[in-house]
C-alpha positions as CSV (number, residue, x, y, z in Angstrom):
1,X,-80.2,-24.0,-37.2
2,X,-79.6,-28.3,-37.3
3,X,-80.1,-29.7,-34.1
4,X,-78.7,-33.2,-33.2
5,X,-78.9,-35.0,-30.5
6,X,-76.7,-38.2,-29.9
7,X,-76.8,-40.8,-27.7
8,X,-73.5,-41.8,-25.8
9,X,-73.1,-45.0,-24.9
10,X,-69.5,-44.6,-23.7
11,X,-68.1,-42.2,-21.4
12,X,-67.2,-39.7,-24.3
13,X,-66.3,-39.0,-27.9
14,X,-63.6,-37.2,-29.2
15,X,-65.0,-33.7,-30.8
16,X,-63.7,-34.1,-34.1
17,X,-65.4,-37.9,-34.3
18,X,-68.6,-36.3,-33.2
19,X,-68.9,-33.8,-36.0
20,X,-67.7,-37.1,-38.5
21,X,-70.8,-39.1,-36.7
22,X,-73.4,-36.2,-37.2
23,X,-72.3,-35.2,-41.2
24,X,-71.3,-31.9,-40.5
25,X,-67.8,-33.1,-41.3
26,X,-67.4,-35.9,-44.4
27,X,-64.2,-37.5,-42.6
28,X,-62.6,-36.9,-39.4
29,X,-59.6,-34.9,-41.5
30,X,-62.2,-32.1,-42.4
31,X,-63.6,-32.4,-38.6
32,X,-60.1,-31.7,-37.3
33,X,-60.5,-28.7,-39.8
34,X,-63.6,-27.1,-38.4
35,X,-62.0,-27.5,-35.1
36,X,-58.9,-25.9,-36.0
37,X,-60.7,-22.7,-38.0
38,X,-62.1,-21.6,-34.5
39,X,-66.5,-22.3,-35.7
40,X,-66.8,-25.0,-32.8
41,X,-68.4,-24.2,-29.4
42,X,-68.5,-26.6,-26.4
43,X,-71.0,-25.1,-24.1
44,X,-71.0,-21.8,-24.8
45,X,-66.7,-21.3,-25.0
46,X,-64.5,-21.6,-28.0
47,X,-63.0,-25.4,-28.2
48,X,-59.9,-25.6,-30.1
49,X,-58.9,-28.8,-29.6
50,X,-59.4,-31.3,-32.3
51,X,-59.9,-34.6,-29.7
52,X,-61.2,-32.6,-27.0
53,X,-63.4,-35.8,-24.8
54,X,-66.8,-34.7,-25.0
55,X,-69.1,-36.4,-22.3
56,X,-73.1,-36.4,-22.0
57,X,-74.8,-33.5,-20.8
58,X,-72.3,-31.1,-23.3
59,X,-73.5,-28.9,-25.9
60,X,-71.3,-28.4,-29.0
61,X,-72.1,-25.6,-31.3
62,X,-70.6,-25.0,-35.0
63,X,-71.1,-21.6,-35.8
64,X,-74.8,-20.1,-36.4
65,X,-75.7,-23.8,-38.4
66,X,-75.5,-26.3,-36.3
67,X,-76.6,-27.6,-32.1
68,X,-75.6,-31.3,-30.9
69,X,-76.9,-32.1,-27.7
70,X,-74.6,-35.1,-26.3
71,X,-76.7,-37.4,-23.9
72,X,-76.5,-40.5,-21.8
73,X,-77.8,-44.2,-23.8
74,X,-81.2,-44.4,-21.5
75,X,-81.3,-47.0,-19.3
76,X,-83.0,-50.5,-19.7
């Protein structure tokens, strides 16, 4: 399995941005796609929703191939 982790530096990111900003999708079009086909999990339940506002602390899952850990920009 990939594992990601990303650092947020505002309060979230719209799920279908965060697959574009990782690779898993090419473009946000074919992120909007993965959402739509049912492979994406946001901590552990089936997300549906292409600009669902994913916040640090979340875990998104797509399928059996991919983990992104969303986190909080550390502190200076």
């Amino acid at each position: 399995m990939q594992e990601f982790e990303v650092e947020l530096s505002n309060e979230f990111i719209e799920l279908h941005n965060l697959l574009k900003i990782t690779q898993v999708a090419t473009s946000g079009g074919e992120g909007k796609q993965i959402v739509a086909s049912g492979a994406v999990q946001v901590d552990g339940q089936q997300e549906l929703r292409k600009a669902c506002k994913i916040r640090a602390g979340q875990v998104v899952q797509v399928g059996d191939a991919v983990l992104i850990r969303v986190v909080a920009v550390a502190a200076e």
